[in-house]
N, C-alpha and C positions, 0 to 999 in steps of 0.2 A: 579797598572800598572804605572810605571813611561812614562814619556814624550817620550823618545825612542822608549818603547814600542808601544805607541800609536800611531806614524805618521811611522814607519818604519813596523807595520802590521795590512796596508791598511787602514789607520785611518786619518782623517784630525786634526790637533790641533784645530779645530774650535768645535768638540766635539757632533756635529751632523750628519756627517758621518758615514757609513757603507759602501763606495765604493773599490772595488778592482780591477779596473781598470788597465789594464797593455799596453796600447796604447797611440801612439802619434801620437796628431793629427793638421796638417799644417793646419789653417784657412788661412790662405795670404801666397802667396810667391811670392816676386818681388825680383828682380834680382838688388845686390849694394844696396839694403837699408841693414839699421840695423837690426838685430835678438834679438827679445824680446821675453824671454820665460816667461810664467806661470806657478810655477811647483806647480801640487798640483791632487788633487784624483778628482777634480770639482762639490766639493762641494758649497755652497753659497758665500764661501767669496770667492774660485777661480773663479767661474761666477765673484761676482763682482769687484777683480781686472781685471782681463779680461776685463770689460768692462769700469773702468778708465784708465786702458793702452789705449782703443782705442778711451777715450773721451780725454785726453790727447793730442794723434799723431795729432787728428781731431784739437784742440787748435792749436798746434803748426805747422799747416799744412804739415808733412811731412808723410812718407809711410814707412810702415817698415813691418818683416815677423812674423806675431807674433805665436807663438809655443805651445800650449798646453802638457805640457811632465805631464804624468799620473801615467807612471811606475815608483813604488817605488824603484828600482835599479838605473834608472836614474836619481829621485832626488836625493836620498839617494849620488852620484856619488858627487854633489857639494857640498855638505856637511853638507846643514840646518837640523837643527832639528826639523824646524816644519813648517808646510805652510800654507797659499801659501806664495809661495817662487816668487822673482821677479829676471827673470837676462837680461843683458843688452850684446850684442856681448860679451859673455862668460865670463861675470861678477855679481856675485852675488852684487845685489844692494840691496835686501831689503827681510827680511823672517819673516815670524809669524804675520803677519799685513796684513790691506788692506789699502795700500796706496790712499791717494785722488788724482784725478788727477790732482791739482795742485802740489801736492808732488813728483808726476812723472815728472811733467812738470819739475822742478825743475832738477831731478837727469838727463836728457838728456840732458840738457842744458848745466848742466855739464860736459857732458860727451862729 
């Protein structure tokens, strides 16, 4: 099974998954922050980018909505190959990895 196969049916690249989740799901919504998604089936490494996304915000004191997208049609939409996938107000920043969140801290700063 090549790479493709494995995150495009229902597979996480992290390669201890089995989830087939097809939901998305809004932990925060605040109105004019930034939109940061998670894309990924929420497996381990999507838990734990997930939660240096929001060790990160907490650093950098600001607020923003952050997205869990599950469904493989949707990630599958921005085009990584494999997750979790990190994106930033409709910007793919970072896929296949779990960012530190100084590393996050980094790429909003930039942004």
């Amino acid at each position: 099974m090549g790479i493709f196969d494995k995150v495009f049916k229902g597979g996480c690249s992290c390669g201890s998954c089995d989830v087939d989740e097809t939901s998305k799901e809004n932990t925060i919504k605040k109105e004019g922050a930034m939109t940061i998604k998670v894309l990924g089936t929420g497996c381990k490494n999507c838990v734990n980018l997930t939660d240096n996304v929001k060790k990160a915000l907490t650093s950098l004191n600001i607020e923003a909505n952050i997205e869990k997208v599950t469904d493989m049609g949707d990630i599958s939409s921005y085009g990584i190959m494999s997750t979790p996938g990190l994106v930033i107000d409709e910007k793919v920043v970072s896929y296949g990895k779990v960012l530190k969140p100084e590393e996050i801290v980094k790429i909003i700063e930039k942004l």
